[in-house]
Structure formats: C-alpha cells, structure tokens
N, C-alpha and C positions, 0 to 999 in steps of 0.2 A: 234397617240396615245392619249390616255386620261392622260392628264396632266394636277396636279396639280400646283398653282405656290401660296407658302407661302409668303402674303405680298404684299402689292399694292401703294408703295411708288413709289416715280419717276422711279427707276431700275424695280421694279415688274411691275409697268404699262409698261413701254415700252416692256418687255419681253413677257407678256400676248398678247398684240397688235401683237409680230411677230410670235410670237407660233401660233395663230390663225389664220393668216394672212399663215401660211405655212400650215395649212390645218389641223393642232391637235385638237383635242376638251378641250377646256383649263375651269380649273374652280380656280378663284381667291377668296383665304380665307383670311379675315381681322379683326380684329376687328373694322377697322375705318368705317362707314358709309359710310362718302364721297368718299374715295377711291374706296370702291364699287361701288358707285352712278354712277362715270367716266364711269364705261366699262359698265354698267350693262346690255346695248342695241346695245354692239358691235356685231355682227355675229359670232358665234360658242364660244361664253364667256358665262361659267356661275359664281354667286359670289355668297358665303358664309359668313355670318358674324359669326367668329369662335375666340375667347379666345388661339391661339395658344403657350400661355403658360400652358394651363390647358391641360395634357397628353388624358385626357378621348376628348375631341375635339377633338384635334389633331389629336388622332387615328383614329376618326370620321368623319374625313374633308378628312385624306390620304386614308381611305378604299378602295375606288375603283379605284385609282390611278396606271396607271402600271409605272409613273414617276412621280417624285416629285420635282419640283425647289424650293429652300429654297433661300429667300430673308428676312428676319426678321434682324432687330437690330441684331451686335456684339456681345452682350453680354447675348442672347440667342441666337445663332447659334449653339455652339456645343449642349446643351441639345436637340431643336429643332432636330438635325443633326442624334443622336444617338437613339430621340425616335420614327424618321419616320425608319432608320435602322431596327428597334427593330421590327418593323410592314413588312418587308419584301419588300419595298420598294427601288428602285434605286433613290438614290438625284444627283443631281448635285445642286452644293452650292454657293452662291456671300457671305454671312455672312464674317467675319471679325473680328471672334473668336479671344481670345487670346490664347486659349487652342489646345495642340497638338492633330490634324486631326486624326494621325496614332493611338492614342489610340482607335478609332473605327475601327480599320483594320479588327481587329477577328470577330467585328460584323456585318459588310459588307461579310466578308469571309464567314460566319456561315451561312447570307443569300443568299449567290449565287449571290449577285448584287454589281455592281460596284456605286462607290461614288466621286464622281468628288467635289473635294473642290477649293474653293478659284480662281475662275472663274470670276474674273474680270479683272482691268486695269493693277493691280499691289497692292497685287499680283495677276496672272493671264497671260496678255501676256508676259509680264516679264520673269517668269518663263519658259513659253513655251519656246522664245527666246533663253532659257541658254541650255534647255534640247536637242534644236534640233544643237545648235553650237557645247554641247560636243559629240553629235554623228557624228555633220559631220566633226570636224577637228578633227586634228591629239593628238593636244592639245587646251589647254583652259587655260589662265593664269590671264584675269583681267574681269572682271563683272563691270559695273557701271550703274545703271537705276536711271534718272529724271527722274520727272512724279509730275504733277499737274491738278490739275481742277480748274478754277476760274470763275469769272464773266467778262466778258467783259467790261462794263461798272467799272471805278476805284472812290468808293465812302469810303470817309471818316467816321468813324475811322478807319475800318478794313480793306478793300477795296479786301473784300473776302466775297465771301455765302458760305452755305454749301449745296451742292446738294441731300444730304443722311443726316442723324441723326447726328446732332452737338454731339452727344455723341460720336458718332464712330471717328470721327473729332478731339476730344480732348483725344480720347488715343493715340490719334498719337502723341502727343502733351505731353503725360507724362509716355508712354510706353518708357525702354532705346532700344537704337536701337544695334541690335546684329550682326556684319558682321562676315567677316572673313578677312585678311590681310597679304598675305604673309605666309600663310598657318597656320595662328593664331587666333581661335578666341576672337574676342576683342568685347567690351561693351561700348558707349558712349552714355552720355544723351541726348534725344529725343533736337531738335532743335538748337543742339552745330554744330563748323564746317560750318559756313555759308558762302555761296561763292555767288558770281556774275555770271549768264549761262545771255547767249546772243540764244534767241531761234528766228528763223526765223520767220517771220510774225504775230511773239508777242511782243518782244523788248528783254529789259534786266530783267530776274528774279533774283530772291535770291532760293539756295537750301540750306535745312539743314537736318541731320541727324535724318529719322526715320525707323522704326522697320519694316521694308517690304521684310528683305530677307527671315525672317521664313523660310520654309522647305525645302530651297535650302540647306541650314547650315548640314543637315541631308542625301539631296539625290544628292548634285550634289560636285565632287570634284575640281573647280574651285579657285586656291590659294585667292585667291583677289575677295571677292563680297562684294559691297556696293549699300546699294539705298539712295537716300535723295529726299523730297518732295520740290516741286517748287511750290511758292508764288508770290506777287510782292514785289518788297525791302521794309524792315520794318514791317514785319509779326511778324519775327519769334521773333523781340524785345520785341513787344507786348505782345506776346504771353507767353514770358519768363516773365514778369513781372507779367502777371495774375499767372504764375503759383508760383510764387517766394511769392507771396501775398499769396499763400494759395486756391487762387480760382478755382485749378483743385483739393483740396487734397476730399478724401474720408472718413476723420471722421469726425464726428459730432463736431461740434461749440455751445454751449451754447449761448443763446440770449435770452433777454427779453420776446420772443413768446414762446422758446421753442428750441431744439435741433434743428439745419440744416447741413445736408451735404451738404457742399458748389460746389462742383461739381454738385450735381442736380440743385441748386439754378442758378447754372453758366449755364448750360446745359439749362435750362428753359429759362433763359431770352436771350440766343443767338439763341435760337432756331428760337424768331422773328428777332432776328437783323439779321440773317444769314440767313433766307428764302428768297429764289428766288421770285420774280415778276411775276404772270404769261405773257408769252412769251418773258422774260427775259431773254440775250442773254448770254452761256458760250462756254469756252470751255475747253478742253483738249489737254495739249501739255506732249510727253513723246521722250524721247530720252536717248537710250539703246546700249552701247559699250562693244563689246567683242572685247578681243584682245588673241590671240596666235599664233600658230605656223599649218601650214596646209601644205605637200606635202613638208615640208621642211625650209619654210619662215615663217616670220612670217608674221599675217593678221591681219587687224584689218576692225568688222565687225561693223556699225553703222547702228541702226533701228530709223526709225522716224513715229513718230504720231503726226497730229495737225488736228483736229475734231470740229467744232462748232456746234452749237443748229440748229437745222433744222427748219426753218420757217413753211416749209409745214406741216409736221406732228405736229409741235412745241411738239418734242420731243429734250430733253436738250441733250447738249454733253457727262455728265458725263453719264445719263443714257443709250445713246446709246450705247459710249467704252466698256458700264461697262456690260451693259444688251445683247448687241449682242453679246461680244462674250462667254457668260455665256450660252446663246440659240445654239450658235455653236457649244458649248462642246455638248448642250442636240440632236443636231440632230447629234453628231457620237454615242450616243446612242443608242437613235431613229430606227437610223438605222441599228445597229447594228455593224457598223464601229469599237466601243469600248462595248468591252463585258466582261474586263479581273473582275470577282469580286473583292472585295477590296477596300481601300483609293488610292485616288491616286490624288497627285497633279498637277498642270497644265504641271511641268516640265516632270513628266511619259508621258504627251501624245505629248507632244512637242519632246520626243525621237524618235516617229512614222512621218516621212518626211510627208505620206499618211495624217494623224493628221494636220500635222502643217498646209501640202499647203491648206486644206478641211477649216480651220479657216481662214484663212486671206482670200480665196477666201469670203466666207459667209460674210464676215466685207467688203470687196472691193462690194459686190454688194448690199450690206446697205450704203453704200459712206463713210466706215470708210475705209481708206487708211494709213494700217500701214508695215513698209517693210524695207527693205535695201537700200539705199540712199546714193549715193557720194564714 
C-alpha cells in the first residue's frame, strides 16, 4: 500500500522502517528536518517536511494515501485524527489524545473507512488482552495492567527518560486516572496508590495510579479494571512534588519577563533531562491479570511482556512495543483482515481470536514476546 506515516519520532521511525521493510511504499511527514534526514536514503521511504497542524498541509501530505498512521504529539492527535477522517482516509493511530475516539465514529462511518485508535503498549495490547478474555471466557471479573518503560541505566535525579514527548509523559502525571471497581466507577488522582511490583529480570518497581483504562470504561463490561504505570521506587514522589509546586499546572504565572505556563516551561527543560542517549539501552516491562470464571472455575489469566532496546537495529524498546504493534493493527488493514468502517478500539479487534493470534504472531517475529505465562 501507499502509506503514509504522520511523525518521525522514535515510534514513527521505527514504524516507517518496518512498513517498508514489509514491502509498502511509505512516505514520512515532519516538520523536524532531522527526523527526515534519518530515513531520507532508506529504500522505498519517501519524506515530507509538512506543518501537520496546518489543515491545508495536512490534506496535502494525506492526498494520495490509501492509509494513514498517525503518530504526532497527544495533544494533537484527535484534531490530526478527524481531519485525515475528513479526507476520506483510513488511520490507524498511536497518539494519546485525551479526547473521546468515538466522537469520530460518524465520520469514519460517513467515510466507509475504518479507524483503529490507540495502537500502542497501553493503551493498545492491553486493551486487546481484555477484549479477547471477555470473548473467550465465560465471565470476566478483574482487569489489572502494569506497564512501564524506562531506561536501563538508573541515573539520578529522575532515574527515568522519556521515550516519546515529555509532554505526553506529564499528563499522565496530572490526568485523574478513571477505573472501574466492583462495578463502580471511581476517580483517583493520577500517581496515588503506590505499590511495590517485583517484575522478573528487572527487580522491584513502584506502580501508581494512571488514566490508561479509557475506552475499556465504555466498551468492555469487566466489574474491576485498573492500570497503574511502573517506575523505579521514588518517581512517583518526585513527581508529586513537581506537581504540588505548580510545575505541571496550565495557567499563566506572572514574572518579571513576562507570563509563563509553567508546564511548558516544565515540559521544555525535561525535554533535555529526559532524552535518551543515542544507543541508550531501555526497556519495557508489562504485566496484565484477568481473573474470572471459564467452563465453570474460576481462572486466572496472566500476560507478560519484557522487551529491551535492540542493539542491531538500535531501535529502542519503547519504540518497538509501541510501534510494532501499531504496524500490526496496519497490516490486518492492509490486508484486508479488518475492513469493519468506524472507530474502533484495540479492544474491538482483540474480540476477533483471528486479530488477536495475527498480532502477537507479527510482535513474536520482531522479537517482541508478549503472551500468557505461568
């Protein structure tokens, strides 16, 4: 296919690389120069230096696209989301929007093309996960998904990068996180509830409370869903004082120079403290518990993922988890596998057995090994 891919950040790079590498004709739109520069000489890559906040671009860059990956900053994902829609475009999305997916439904619908959102780690396999449990068991009663990405290397203050945009990073950090419990939903502030996880051939994390169940809340009826992001211990302390200081809020502060939103200000200067190294080692550990009831008993099903930075391609961990399996949603596209128009969250295609086994397969022969375990 002629595929477009919005964005050339670590996730977009890696994504571009395997789209082409599987035989598509891919063309990468940035505003960044250098992100460009990277592929510019890969085989069957072409790049664009395109303003994808400006709608006339945009429309400009998606023209001849008969698929569209959308990787851009969270907080243009949905606009981005609904004006490649609007152009009669199939997306499949990784963005990290705050805004509800499904209010594009009617204009997915009205185009005949289907819309795959929220195609990463979490949400993303996660979701999948839930969607394919409550179709195969009988019942479904507890959800729980950890899930982190760090750096391998443990460096002081933070002793955390950010893989993707410190900005997407820090609404995780002041988004409240929304589950459900016991068939209630309930509301706690982002990084509350922090616990001790012992994750196998990483040590002992800390997990706390953030906002990752999104659209399970709407399309899955499982009483009890919670997720919480994993750190190493004394993150989320941290992080609670930056924000208790003011340094994540969103209005304008008076200062001798001049007004500052102090979340950009924040966002700017962790932007260097939190950038990776190049061939700086991470990874990704996730671990996903459904528990209920199947044939009678009850089960309880645990998934495991633990994925580090690939030397060879020196493509990062979070980029692969997050970027392959955002390309494997795009080859049951592609191929026609998923054709239904509409929004549809990772959990819709994770209802499809055919779906779920076509994804983990496609991540098991990239060396991402995610599965049911013990």
């Amino acid at each position: 296919m002629n595929i477009v891919v919005l964005g050339g950040g670590r996730v977009g790079h890696a994504m571009v690389l395997d789209l082409a590498g599987c035989g598509h004709a891919v063309t990468l739109a940035d505003i960044d120069s250098d992100a460009l520069a990277k592929l510019a000489d890969f085989p069957g890559v072409a790049t664009v230096r395109a303003d994808l906040g400006d709608p006339a671009e945009l429309a400009r860059v998606v023209a001849p696209a008969e698929l569209v990956v959308g990787a851009v900053p969270g907080f243009m994902g949905f606009e981005t989301v609904r004006r490649v829609l609007l152009e009669g475009k199939p997306v499949v999305d990784i963005s990290f929007f705050p805004e509800d997916a499904m209010e594009l439904d009617t204009i997915a619908r009205e185009a005949g093309v289907p819309c795959l959102v929220d195609c990463g780690v979490a949400p993303g396999l996660s979701n999948l996960v839930l969607g394919r449990m409550e179709a195969a068991l009988d019942e479904t009663h507890r959800f729980e998904c950890l899930v982190g990405g760090l750096p391998v290397l443990r460096t002081l203050p933070y002793e955390y990068k950010a893989p993707f945009s410190p900005i997407d990073v820090l609404e995780e950090y002041t988004r409240p996180a929304r589950f459900r419990i016991d068939g209630h939903e309930v509301v706690f502030p982002a990084l509350s509830d922090v616990e001790l996880v012992d994750i196998p051939g990483v040590g002992t994390l800390e997990a706390f409370n953030t906002d990752g169940v999104r659209s399970l809340l709407r399309t899955c009826s499982t009483p009890t869903m919670v997720e919480k992001t994993m750190r190493y211990p004394g993150h989320a302390d941290l992080m609670r004082t930056f924000r208790e200081t003011g340094l994540f809020s969103t209005e304008a502060v008076d200062t001798p120079s001049g007004p500052v939103v102090p979340l950009d200000l924040t966002a700017k200067l962790l932007f260097r403290a939190w950038k990776y190294d190049e061939g700086e080692e991470d990874l990704t550990a996730m671990r996903i518990t459904v528990e209920g009831v199947d044939g009678g008993k009850s089960v309880r099903h645990v998934f495991h993922l633990l994925d580090r930075y690939d030397p060879v391609t020196r493509i990062s961990s979070m980029a692969r988890t997050t970027g392959y399996t955002c390309t494997a949603m795009v080859a049951l596209v592609a191929s026609g596998t998923w054709k239904e128009p509409g929004v549809a969250p990772p959990e819709f295609v994770g209802r499809r057995e055919d779906c779920f086994d076509a994804i983990l397969a496609y991540l098991s022969e990239r060396g991402v090994h995610f599965g049911p375990q013990g």
